[in-house]
Every structure is written in structure tokens, then in C-alpha cells.
C-alpha positions as CSV (number, residue, x, y, z in Angstrom):
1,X,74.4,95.2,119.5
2,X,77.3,95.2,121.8
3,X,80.5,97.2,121.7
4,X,82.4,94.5,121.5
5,X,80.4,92.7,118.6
6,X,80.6,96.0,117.0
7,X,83.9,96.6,117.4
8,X,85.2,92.6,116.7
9,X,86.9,94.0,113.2
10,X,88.9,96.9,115.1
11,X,90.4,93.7,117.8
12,X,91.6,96.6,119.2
13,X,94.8,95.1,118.5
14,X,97.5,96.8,120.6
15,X,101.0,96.7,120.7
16,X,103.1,97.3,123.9
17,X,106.7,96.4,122.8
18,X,108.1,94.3,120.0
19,X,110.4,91.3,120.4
20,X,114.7,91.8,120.0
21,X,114.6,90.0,116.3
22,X,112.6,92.7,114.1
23,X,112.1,90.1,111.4
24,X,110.6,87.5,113.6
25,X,107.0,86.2,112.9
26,X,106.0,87.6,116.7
27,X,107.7,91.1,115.5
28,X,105.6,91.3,112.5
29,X,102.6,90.1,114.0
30,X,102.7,92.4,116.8
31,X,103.5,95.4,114.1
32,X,100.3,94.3,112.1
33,X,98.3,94.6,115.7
34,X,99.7,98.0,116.6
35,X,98.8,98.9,112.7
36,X,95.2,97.7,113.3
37,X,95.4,99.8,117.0
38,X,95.8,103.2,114.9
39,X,93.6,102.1,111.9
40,X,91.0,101.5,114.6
41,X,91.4,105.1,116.3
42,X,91.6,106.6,112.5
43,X,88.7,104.4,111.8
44,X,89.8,102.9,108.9
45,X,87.4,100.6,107.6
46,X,89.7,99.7,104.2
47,X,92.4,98.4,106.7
48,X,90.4,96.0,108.6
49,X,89.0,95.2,105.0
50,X,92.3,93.7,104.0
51,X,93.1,92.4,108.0
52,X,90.3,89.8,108.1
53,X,90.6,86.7,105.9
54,X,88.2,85.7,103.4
55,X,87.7,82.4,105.5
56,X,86.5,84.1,108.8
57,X,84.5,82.8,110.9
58,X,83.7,82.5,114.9
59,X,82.0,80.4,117.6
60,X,79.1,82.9,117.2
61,X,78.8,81.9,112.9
62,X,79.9,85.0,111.8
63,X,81.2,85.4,108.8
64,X,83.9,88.4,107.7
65,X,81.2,90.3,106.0
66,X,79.1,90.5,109.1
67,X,82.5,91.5,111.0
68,X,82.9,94.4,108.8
69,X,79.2,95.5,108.4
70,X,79.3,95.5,112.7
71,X,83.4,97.5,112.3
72,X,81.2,99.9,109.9
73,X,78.2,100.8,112.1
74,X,80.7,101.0,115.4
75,X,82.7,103.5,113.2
76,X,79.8,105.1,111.9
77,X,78.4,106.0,115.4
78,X,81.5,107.1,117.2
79,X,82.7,110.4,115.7
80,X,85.9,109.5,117.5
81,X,87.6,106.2,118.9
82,X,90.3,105.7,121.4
83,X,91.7,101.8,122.3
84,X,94.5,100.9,125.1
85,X,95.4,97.4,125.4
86,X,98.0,94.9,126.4
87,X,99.0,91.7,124.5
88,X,99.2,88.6,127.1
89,X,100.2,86.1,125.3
90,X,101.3,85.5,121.4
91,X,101.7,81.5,120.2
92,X,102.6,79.8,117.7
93,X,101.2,76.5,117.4
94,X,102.6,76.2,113.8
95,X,104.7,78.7,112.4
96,X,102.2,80.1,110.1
97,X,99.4,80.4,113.0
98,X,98.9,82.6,116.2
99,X,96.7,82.4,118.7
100,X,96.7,86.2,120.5
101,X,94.8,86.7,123.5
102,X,95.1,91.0,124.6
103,X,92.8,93.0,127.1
104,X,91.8,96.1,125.6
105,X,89.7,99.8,126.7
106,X,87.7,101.1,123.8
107,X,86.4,104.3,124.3
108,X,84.2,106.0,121.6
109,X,82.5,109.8,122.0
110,X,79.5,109.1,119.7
111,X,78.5,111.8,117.2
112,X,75.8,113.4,119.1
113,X,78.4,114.1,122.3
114,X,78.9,117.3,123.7
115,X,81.9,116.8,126.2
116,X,84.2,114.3,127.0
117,X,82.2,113.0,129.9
118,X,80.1,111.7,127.6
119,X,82.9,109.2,126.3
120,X,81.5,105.8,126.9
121,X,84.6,103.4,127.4
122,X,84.2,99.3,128.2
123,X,87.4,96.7,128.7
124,X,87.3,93.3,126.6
125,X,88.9,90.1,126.2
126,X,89.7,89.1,123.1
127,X,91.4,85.8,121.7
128,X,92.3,86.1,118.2
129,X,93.7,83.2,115.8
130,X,96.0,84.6,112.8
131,X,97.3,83.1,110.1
132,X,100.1,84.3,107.6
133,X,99.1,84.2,104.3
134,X,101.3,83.8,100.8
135,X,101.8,87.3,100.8
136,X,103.5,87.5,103.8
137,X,100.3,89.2,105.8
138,X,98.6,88.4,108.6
139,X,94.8,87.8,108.5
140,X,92.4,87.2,111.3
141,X,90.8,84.0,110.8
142,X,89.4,83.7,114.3
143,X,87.8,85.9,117.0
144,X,86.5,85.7,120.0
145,X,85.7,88.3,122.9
146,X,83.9,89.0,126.5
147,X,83.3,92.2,128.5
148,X,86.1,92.4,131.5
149,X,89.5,91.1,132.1
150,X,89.2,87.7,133.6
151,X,89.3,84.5,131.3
């Protein structure tokens, strides 16, 4: 299994900055990513529980229980988790629906490590679609990802 596939619940969804109205949709969205950042680090399996929408489901035909099984093992082998990433873009094609595309380094030190050199780190792209619910939350209805920067 890849880290990424592994990992696909955590999104490593980072936040760099917030936009000027704190009640905007982009402002809570991007709050809800940096949330899911230290949930991810914290490995947090409950959060990402309650992040990915019952409806899930990617180009690959996962499904949001396979999401979380894969967010369970990753969390399960990495005694401790570290992400960095950058937001490119946030848009709204409606106003309750974003499509999020961010660059992120995960770095995990897996449980049988003795040093930080053995930290094993790998940058992804991922393009996320979210959609607000009734409650006022954001849940990921869409992922996808590939190793490296470039589109």
C-alpha cells in the first residue's frame, strides 16, 4: 500500500493563512483543513471519522470505509506523523462545494525507528472536493492524489 493511499483520510490538509472575512466559506474551509492538519499529526482517527462524508467515493472506487481502514493502518504504523503543505487553489463552483488542490510532505517515524534518520517523508498532490453539509461542516466527498508536485 502506498503512503499516499494510506494516508488519503489524513489529506494532509494544511492551512497557510486564512482569508480577511473570518466568516467566509473559504475561511471556514481552510480552518476545517488546518483542523484535519493537527488531527493528522495527533493521529486522530475519530476526526477524520466525522471529516469524510458518508457518500465518499474516488476515481479508484473507494468507498469512506476503505479511506478510514487505510487512515487506521497508516496511523497504526507510524508512532509519530508530521505533514507541511500549501493550499494552491480553493473554488467554489457552487457555494456549497470546493474543489481544493494542496501539495503536502508527510513524514512518519514508524514504530520500530530508532533515530530520526529513520523518518521516511514523500510530497503528494492531492485534489480534494468538499461539500458543506446541513450542519454547517465540511465533508470530503472526493479525493484524489499522486506522488510529487507537478499536475
Amino acid at each position: 500500500m502506498s503512503r499516499a493511499a494510506g494516508f488519503i483520510a489524513v489529506l494532509s490538509l494544511a492551512l497557510l493563512g486564512a482569508c480577511s472575512d473570518p466568516e467566509s466559506p473559504e475561511a471556514h474551509l481552510r480552518a476545517t483543513l488546518a483542523e484535519a492538519e493537527e488531527a493528522a499529526e495527533q493521529r486522530d482517527l475519530g476526526f477524520f471519522r466525522a471529516l469524510i462524508a458518508e457518500d465518499y467515493s474516488d476515481r479508484r472506487g473507494r468507498s469512506r470505509s476503505e479511506i478510514i481502514q487505510r487512515a487506521w493502518i497508516y496511523f497504526n504504523q507510524n508512532q509519530s506523523i508530521h505533514v507541511l503543505s500549501s493550499i494552491e487553489s480553493i473554488e467554489f463552483p457552487i457555494p456549497e462545494l470546493a474543489r481544493v488542490e494542496l501539495v503536502a510532505g508527510l513524514a512518519g517515524r514508524d514504530k520500530q525507528a530508532s533515530s530520526v534518520w529513520d523518518l521516511q517523508a514523500d510530497v503528494y498532490r492531492f485534489e480534494l472536493e468538499m461539500r458543506l453539509d446541513d450542519a454547517g461542516d465540511w465533508k470530503l466527498i472526493r479525493a484524489g492524489w499522486h506522488r510529487g508536485v507537478h499536475k
